[in-house]
C-alpha positions as CSV (number, residue, x, y, z in Angstrom):
1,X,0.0,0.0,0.0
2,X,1.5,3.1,-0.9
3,X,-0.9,5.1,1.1
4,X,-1.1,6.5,4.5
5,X,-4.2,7.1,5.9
6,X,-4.0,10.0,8.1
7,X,-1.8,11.8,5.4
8,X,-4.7,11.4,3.1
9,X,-7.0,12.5,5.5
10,X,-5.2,15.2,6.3
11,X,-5.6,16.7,2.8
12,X,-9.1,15.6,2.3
13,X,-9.9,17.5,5.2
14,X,-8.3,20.7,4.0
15,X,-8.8,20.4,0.4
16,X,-12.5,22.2,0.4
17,X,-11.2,24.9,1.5
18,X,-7.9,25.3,-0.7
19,X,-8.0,28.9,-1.9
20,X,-6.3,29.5,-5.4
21,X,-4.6,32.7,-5.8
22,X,-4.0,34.4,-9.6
23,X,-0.3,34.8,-10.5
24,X,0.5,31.8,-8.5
25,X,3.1,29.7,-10.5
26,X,3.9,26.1,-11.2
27,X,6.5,24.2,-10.0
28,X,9.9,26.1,-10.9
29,X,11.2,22.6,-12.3
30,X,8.6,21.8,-14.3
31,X,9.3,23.6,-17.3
32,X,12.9,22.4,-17.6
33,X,11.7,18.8,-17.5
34,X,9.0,19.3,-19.8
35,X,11.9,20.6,-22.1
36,X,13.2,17.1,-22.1
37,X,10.0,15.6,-23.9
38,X,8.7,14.9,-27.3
39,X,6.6,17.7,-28.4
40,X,2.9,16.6,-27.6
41,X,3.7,13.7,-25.6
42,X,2.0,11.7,-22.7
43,X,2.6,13.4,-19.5
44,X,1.3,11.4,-15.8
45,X,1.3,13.6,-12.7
46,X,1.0,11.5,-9.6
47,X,-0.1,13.6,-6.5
48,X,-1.6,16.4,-8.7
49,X,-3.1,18.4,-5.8
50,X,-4.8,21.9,-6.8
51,X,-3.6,21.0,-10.3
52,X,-1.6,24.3,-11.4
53,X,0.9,21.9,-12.6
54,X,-1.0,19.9,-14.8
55,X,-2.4,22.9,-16.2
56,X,0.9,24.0,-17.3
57,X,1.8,20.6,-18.4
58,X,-1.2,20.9,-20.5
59,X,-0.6,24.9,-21.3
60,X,2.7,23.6,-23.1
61,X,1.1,21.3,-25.6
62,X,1.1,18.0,-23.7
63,X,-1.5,15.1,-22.8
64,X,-1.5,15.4,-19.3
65,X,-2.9,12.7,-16.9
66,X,-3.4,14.5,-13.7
67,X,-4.0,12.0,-10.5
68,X,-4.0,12.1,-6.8
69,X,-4.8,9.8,-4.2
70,X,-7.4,12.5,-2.1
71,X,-10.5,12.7,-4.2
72,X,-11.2,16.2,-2.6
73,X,-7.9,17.3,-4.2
74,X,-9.0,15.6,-7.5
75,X,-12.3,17.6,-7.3
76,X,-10.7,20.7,-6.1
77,X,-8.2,20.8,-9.4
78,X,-10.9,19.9,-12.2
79,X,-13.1,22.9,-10.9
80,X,-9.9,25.0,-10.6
81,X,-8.8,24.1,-14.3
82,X,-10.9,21.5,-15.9
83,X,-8.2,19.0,-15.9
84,X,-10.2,15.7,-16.0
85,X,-8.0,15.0,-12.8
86,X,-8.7,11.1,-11.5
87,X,-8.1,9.6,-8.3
88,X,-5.5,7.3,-8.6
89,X,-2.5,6.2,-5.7
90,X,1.0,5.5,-6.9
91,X,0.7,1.6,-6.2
92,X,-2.9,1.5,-8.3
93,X,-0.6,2.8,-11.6
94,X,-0.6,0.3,-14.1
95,X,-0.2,1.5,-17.4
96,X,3.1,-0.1,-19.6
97,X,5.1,1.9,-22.3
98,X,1.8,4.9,-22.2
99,X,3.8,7.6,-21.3
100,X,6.5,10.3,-22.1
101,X,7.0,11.8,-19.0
102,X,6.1,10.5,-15.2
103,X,5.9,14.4,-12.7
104,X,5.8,13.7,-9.1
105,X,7.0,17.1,-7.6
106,X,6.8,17.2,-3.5
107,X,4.2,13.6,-4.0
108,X,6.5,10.5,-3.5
109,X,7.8,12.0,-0.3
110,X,4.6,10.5,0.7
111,X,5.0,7.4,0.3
112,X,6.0,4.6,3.2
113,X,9.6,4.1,2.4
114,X,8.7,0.1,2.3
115,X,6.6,0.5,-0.7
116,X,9.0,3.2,-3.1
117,X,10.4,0.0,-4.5
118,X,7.4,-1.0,-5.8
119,X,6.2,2.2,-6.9
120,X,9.1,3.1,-8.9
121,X,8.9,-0.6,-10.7
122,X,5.5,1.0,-11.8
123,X,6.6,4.2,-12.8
124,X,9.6,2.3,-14.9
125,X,7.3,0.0,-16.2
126,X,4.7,3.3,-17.3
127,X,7.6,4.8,-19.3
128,X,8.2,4.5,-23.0
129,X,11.9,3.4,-23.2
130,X,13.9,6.8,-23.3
131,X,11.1,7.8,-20.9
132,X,11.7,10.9,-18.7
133,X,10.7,10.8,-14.9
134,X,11.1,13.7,-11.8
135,X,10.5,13.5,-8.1
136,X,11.5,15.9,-5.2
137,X,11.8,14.2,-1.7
138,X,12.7,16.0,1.5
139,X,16.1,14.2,2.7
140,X,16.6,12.4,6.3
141,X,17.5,9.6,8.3
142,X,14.2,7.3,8.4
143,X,10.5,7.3,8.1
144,X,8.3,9.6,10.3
145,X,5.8,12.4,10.4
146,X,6.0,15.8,10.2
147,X,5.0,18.8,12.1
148,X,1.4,18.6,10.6
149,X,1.1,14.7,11.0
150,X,1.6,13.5,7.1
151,X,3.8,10.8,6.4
152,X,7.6,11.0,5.0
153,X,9.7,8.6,3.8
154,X,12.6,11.1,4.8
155,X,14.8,9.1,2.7
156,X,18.9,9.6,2.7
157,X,20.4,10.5,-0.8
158,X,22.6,7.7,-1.3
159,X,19.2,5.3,-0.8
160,X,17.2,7.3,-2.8
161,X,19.6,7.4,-6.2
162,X,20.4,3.5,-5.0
163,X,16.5,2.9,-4.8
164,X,15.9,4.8,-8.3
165,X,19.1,2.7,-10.0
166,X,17.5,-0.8,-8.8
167,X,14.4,0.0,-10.4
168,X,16.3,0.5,-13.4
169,X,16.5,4.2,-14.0
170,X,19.4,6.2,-15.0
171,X,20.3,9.3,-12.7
172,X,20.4,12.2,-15.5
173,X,20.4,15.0,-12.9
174,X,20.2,15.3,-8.7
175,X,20.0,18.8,-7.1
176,X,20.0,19.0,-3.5
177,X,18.6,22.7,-1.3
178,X,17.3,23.8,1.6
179,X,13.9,24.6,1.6
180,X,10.9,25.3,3.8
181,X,8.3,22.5,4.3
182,X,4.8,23.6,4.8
183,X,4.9,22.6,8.7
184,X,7.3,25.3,8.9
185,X,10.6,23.5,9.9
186,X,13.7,24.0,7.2
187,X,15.2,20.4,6.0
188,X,17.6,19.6,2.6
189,X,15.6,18.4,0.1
190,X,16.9,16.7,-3.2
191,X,15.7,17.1,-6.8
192,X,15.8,13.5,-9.1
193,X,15.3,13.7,-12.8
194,X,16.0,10.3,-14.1
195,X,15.7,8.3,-17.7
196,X,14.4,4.9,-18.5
197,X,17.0,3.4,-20.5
């Protein structure tokens, strides 16, 4: 199961009442990866939340499949930008060879550390070959919860790009920053973009 209960109750509960604001921007990584891709091509987001970046994803041309495990986020994003959002958790991913790209910006993180291996089988598996994937985790020493209760598999580095390499990716590019986590605490985080050979 690559879902934790109270971390998806935890946005369920706040996801009526997520307020969008104009001018906010997608993911600052997003359009570099996109860059990566076939003009056009087939674009998954896994943990899609409010959707802003799907709608870029789709703003740039691409077929974007938009999913999140919290179906108040799902509904939240289609009214926000008529997406066609679905509810879908990583481990429920089956699709083989269907897509281009595979964005999971600040989503993985959520998944129990136990169950990555499985999940990035999936996302392997979901990639044409020559297949482009990105995910951003927040870097530690062992599973726990944050501040706010959710989940995070507060992976370190070297398991991570050793986790990502068994499942048969190629590291391309790793970035690693400090950055603020909504529950207010600072922590390193680290940036993956990696290739299905």
């Amino acid at each position: 199961m690559s879902t934790d209960p109270a971390t998806i109750a935890f946005y369920q509960e706040r996801a009526p009442h997520w307020v969008f604001h104009s001018g906010e921007r997608h993911s600052h990584q997003l359009d570099a990866f996109l860059d990566r891709l076939p003009p056009g091509g087939a674009v998954l987001e896994l943990g899609s939340g409010g959707g802003r970046d799907a709608a870029r994803i789709r703003e740039r041309g691409f077929a974007v499949d938009a999913t999140d495990a919290v179906p108040a986020l799902v509904t939240r994003a289609n009214q926000a930008f008529a997406l066609g959002a679905r509810v879908m958790a990583f481990h429920e991913l089956e699709g083989e060879a269907a897509y281009a790209g595979v964005w999971a910006h600040a989503s993985l993180l959520h998944c129990p550390r136990a169950a990555l291996p499985d999940v990035l089988a999936r996302i392997h598996r979901a990639l044409v070959p020559g297949g482009w994937h990105f995910a951003s985790f927040k870097l530690g020493d062992g599973e726990g919860r944050d501040l706010l209760g959710r989940l995070h598999n507060f992976p370190p580095a070297e398991w991570l790009v050793a986790a990502y390499e068994a499942a048969g990716f190629a590291i391309a590019a790793q970035e690693t920053y400090v950055g603020q986590a909504s529950d207010g605490t600072q922590r390193d985080w680290i940036d993956l973009t990696v290739r299905k050979p």
